[in-house]
C-alpha positions in Angstrom: 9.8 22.5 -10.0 6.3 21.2 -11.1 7.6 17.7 -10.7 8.8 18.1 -7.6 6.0 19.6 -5.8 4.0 16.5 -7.5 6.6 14.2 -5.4 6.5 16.3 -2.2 3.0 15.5 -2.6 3.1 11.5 -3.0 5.3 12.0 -0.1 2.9 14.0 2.1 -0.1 11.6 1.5 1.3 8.6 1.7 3.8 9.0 4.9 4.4 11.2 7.8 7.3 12.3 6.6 7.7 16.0 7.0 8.6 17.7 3.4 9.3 21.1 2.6 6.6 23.7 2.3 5.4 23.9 -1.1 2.7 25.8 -3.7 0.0 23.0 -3.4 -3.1 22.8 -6.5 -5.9 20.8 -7.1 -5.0 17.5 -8.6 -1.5 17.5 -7.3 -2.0 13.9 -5.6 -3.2 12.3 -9.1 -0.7 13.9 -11.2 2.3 12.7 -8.3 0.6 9.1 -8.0 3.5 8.3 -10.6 6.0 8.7 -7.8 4.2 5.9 -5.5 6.4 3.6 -6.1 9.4 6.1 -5.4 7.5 6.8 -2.3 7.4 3.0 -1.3 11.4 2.5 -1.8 11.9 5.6 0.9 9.7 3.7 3.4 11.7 0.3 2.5 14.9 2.0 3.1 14.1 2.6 6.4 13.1 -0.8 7.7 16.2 -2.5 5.8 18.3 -0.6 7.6 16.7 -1.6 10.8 16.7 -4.7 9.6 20.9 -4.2 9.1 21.7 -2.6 12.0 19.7 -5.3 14.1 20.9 -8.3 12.5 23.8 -8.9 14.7 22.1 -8.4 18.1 18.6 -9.6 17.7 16.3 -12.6 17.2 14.9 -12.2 14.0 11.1 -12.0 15.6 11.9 -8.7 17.6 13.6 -7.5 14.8 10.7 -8.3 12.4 8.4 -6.7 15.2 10.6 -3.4 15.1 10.3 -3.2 11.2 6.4 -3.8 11.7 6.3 -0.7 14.3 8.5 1.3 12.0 6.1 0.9 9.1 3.1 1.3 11.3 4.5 5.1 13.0 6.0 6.2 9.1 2.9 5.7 7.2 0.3 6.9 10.8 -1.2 3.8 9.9 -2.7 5.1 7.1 -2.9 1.4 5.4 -4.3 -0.5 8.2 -6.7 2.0 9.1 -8.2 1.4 5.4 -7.9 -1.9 5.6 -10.0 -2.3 9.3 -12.2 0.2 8.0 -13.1 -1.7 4.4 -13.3 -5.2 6.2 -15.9 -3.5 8.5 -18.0 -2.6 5.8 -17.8 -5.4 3.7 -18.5 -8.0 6.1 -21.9 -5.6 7.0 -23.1 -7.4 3.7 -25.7 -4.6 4.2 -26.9 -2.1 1.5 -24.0 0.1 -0.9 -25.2 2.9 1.2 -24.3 1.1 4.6 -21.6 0.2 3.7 -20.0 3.4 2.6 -21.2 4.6 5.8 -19.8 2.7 7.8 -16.7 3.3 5.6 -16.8 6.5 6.8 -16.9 6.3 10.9 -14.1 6.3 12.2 -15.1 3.7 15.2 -13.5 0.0 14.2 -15.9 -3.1 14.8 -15.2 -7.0 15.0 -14.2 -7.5 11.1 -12.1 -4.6 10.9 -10.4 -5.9 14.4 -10.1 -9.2 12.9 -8.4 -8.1 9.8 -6.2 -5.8 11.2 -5.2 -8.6 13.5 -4.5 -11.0 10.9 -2.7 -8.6 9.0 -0.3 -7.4 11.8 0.2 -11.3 12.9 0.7 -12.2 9.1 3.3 -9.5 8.2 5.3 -10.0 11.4 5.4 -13.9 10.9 6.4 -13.3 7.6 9.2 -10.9 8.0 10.6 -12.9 10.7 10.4 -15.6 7.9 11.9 -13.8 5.6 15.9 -15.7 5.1 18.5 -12.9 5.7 19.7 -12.4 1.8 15.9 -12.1 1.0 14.6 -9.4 3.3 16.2 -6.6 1.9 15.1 -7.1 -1.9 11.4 -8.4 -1.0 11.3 -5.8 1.2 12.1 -3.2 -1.2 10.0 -4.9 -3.7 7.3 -4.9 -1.7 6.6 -1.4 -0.6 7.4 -0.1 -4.3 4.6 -2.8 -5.8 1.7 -2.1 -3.1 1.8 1.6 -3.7 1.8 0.8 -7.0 -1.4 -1.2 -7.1 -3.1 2.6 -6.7 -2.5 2.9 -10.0 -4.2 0.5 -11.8 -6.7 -0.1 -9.3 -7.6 3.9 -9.8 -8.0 2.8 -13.3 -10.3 -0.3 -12.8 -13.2 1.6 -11.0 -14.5 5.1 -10.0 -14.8 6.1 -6.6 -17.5 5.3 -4.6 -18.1 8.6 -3.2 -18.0 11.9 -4.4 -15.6 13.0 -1.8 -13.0 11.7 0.4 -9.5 10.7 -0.1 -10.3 7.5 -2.7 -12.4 10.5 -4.9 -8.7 12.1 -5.6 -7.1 9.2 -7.1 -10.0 7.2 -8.9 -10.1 7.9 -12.4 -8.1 10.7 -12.0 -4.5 8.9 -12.9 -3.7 10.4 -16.3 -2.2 7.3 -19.0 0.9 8.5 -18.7 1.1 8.5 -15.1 0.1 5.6 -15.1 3.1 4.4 -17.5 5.7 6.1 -16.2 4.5 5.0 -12.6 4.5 1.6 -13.7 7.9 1.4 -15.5 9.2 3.2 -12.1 7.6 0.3 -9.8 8.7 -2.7 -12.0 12.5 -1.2 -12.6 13.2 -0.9 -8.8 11.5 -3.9 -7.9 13.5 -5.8 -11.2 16.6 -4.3 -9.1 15.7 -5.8 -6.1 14.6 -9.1 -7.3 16.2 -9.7 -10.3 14.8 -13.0 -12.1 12.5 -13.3 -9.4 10.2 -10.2 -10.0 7.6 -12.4 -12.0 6.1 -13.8 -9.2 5.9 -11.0 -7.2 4.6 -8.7 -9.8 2.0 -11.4 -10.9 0.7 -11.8 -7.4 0.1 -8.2 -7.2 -1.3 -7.7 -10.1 -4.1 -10.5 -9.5 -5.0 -8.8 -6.2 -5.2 -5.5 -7.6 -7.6 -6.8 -10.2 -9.3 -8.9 -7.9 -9.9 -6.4 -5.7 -11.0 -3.6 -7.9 -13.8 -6.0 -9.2 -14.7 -7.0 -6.0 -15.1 -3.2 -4.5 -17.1 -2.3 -7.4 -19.7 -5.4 -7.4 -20.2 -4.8 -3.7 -19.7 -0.7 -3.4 -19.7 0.5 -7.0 -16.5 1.7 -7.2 -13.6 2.6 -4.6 -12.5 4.7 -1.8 -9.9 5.9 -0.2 -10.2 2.6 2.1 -10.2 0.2 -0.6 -6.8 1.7 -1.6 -5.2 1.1 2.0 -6.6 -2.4 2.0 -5.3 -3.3 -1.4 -2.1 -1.9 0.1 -2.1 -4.1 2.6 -2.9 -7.3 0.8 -0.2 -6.5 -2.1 2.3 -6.0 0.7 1.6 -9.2 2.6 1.3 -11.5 -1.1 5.1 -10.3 -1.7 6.2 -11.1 1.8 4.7 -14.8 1.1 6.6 -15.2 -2.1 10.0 -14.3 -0.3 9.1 -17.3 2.1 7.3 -19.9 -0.6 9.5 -22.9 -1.4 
């Protein structure tokens, strides 16, 4: 029962999705972080089926545009909402405090509007991009490896504040949670892609890294921000190695 209020949990922070009520604790996000991935193939399902139902009656740019909206409503726009709100503060190139204040309203400026321009404009030309037989498995592949980047970024740096949503992962992801979540991501992304996972999984990898280095030079550690903008990026790198030639 433990272990499914631990996935209920995953489920309820990362989606809108409504779950049964359950007996929540303290910690029960870290400890479910190992479903992530799990989380991110329930969210895939949805847009492939879209993506199915579509394929017959639809130009391939509204469909794309439908998946886009679909992702956008299931998650609240929990993602791009980090992702506007991290560019905003990083492009400040003002003091650590600054920035994590500016982190913290919820008001978006020109970066954050940029980014989160570019970021809808780049997934939508890319799913539209995506060949038929490929948008199903990268896809799948990549929802389960952005919400895996959480993991090991959690494990690269601290968080930045002593409170907030990034404080609840960051260093808080027990080893084997981080294990098992792995071996979850990288078996139902193998699934999807077969022979092909290398890339993708490489790709992913480097931007988690990357990031987490790059949060904790400028901001000295994470937040919950940094997660959804990670997110983001992971999801858009897979997306470009469905369309590379």
């Amino acid at each position: 029962m433990r272990t499914l209020r631990e996935f209920l949990a995953a489920v309820q922070f990362l989606t809108r999705l409504p779950v049964p009520p359950f007996a929540y604790e303290p910690g029960m996000v870290s400890r479910g972080a190992k479903f992530f991935p799990v989380v991110g193939a329930l969210v895939a399902m949805g847009a492939i089926a879209i993506e199915r139902v579509t394929r017959m009656h639809l130009p391939k740019e509204i469909i794309a545009l439908l998946v886009l909206a679909y992702l956008i409503v299931i998650t609240g726009g929990f993602h791009e909402d980090g992702l506007a709100d991290t560019a905003d503060a990083l492009g400040s190139g003002g003091k650590k405090a600054r920035m994590l204040e500016i982190m913290h309203d919820s008001r978006i400026g020109s970066y954050g509007s940029t980014a989160l321009t570019v970021s809808l404009l780049a997934r939508w030309l890319l799913l539209s991009s995506l060949p038929p037989a490929r948008f199903a498995p990268y896809v799948l592949a990549a929802h389960v490896l952005c919400r895996w980047s959480s993991l090991p970024l959690s494990v690269l740096a601290a968080s930045a504040r002593a409170d907030g949503m990034g404080a609840q992962l960051a260093h808080k992801i027990s080893p084997a949670s981080l294990v098992i979540g792995s071996a979850l991501a990288f078996l139902i992304a193998g699934y999807a892609l077969r022979a092909q996972i290398w890339a993708p999984v490489g790709a992913v990898a480097a931007v988690t890294v990357l990031s987490g280095l790059y949060f904790r030079s400028q901001i000295g550690g994470i937040t919950g921000d940094c997660f959804g903008a990670t997110n983001q990026i992971a999801e858009i790198t897979v997306y470009l190695c469905g369309v590379w030639r």
